[in-house]
C-alpha positions as CSV (number, residue, x, y, z in Angstrom):
1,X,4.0,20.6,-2.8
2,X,3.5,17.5,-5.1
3,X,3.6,17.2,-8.6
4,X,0.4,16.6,-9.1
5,X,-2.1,19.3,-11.4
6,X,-5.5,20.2,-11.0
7,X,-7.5,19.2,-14.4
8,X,-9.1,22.5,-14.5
9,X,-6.0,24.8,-16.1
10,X,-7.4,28.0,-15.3
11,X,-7.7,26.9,-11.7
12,X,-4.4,25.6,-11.5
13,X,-2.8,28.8,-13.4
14,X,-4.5,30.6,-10.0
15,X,-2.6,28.1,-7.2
16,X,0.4,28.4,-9.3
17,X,0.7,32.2,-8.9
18,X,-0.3,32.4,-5.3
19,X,1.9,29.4,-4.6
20,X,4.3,31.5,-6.5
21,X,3.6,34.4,-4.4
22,X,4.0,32.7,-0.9
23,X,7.9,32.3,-2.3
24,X,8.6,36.1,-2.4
25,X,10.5,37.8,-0.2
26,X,7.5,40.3,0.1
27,X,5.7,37.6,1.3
28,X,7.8,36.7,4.0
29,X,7.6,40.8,5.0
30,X,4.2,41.1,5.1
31,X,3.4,38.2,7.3
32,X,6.4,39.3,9.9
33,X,4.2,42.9,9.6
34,X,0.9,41.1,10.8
35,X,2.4,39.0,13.1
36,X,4.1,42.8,14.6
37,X,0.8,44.4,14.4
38,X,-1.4,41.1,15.9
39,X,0.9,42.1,18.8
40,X,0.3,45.6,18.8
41,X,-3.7,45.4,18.4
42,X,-4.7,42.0,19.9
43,X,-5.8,44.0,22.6
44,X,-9.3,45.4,24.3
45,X,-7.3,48.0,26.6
46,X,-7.3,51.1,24.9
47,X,-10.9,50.9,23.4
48,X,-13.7,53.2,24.7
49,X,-16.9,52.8,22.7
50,X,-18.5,50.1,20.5
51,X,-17.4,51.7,17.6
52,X,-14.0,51.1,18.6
53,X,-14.6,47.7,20.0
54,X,-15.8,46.7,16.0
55,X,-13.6,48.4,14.4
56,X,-10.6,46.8,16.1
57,X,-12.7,43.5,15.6
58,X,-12.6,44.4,11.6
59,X,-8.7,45.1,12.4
60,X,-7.8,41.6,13.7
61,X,-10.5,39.8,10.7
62,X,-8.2,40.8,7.9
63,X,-4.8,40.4,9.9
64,X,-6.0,36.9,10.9
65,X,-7.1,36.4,7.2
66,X,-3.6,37.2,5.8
67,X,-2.1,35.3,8.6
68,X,-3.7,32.1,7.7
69,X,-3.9,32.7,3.9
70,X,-1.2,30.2,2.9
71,X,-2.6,27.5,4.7
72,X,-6.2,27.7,3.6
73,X,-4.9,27.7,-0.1
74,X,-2.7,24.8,0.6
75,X,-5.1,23.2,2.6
76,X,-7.6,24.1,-0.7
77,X,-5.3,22.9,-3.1
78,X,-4.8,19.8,-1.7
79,X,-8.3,19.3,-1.6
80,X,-8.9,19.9,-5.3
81,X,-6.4,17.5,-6.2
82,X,-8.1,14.6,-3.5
83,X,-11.2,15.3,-5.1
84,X,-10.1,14.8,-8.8
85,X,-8.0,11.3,-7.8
């Protein structure tokens, strides 16, 4: 991370608390849980209807959305700070 700041305090009181986040131990849990349950339900095998079929589509949205969290942020972050320069 750089040592750079976003102008705008309130966003960077935001970054600085997910940043912050991305540090815990929790953190580090949850994301070995998704990457367990990507395994598990990254699959079309066991469904039967079309309910099913969106439902496990709805599954795998919001594991691959806290699976890639960090690096939108980061990738967002860095961003704000380009933008500002």
């Amino acid at each position: 991370m750089t040592t750079k700041a976003l102008q705008d305090k309130e966003l960077q009181e935001h970054y600085d608390q997910i940043f912050a986040m991305y540090g815990t131990r929790g953190w580090a849990r949850l994301q070995e849980d998704v990457e367990g349950m990507l395994k598990v339900h990254n699959s079309l095998a066991d469904i039967a209807t079309v309910e099913q079929l969106w439902f496990r589509k709805g599954q795998l949205d919001q594991m691959l959305w806290l699976q890639t969290h960090q690096t939108v942020h980061e990738a967002a972050y860095n961003e704000e700070l380009a933008q500002q320069d």
